[in-house]
N, C-alpha and C positions, 0 to 999 in steps of 0.2 A: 261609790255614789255618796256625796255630800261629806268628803273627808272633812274640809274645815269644820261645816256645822258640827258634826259627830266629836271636833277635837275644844269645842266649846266647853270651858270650864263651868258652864252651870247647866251642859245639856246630860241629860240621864239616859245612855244605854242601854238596851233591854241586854239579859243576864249572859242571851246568846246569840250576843249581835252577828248580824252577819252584812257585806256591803251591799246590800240591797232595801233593808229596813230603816225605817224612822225608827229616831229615839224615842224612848218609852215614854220622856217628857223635855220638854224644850225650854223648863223651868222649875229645874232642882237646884233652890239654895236654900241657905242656913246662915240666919243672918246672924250678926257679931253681937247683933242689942247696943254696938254703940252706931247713935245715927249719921254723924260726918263720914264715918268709916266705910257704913255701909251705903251713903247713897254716892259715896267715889265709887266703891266697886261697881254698883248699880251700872253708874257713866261709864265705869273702865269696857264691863260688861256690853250695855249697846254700842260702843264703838268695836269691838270686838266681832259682834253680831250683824254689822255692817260690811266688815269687813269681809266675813264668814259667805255673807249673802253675797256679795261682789266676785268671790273666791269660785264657789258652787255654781254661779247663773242661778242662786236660787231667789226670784221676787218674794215669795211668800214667806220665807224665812220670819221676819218680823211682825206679821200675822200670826204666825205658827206660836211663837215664843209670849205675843202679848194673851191667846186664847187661853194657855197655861198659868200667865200671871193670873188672870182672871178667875180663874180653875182654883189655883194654888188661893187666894184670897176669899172665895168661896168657901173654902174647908177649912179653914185654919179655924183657933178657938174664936178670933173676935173676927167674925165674919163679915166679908165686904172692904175689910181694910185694909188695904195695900200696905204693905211693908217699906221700910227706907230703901233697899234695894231696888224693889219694883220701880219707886218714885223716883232715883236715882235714873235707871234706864229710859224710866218712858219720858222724863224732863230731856235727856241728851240726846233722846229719838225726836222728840218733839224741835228742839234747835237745829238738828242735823235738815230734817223736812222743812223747817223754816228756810236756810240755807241751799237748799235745792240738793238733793242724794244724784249723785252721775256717777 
């Protein structure tokens, strides 16, 4: 169940995954501190997670991943602030939806 999503380089698998389970997080990264670099990954990243969702039948995918960012930006030390990566994805989520998702 959900192999692409699970094969997402920024999704975190719980310790004892098995194919029945959601990942423990749909938004584990570790960003570089440099910002071009990290808001390409960001892009690399939701085209990836497009492609994931496409792969799976899964609609909610993108949902799933942006709750996390939100999650992930709540806790961090500067609280509420998205990171270049985040802003990276949710910019090339944003063009993709502009562009119509089929």
């Amino acid at each position: 169940m959900l192999p692409a999503t699970k094969a997402l380089p920024f999704v975190k698998l719980r310790a004892d995954d098995q194919p029945g389970w959601h990942p423990e997080s749909y938004w584990s990264v570790r960003p570089t501190g440099k910002r071009g670099t990290d808001i390409e990954f960001g892009r690399a990243y939701a085209r990836k997670a497009i492609a994931a969702m496409k792969a799976d039948h899964n609609r909610g995918l993108i949902a799933l991943i942006i709750r996390d960012i939100i999650h992930d930006a709540a806790n961090r030390s500067i609280r509420g602030r998205l990171n270049h990566l985040a802003l990276g994805f949710l910019n090339e989520i944003s063009h993709h939806l502009a562009a119509g998702i089929e």
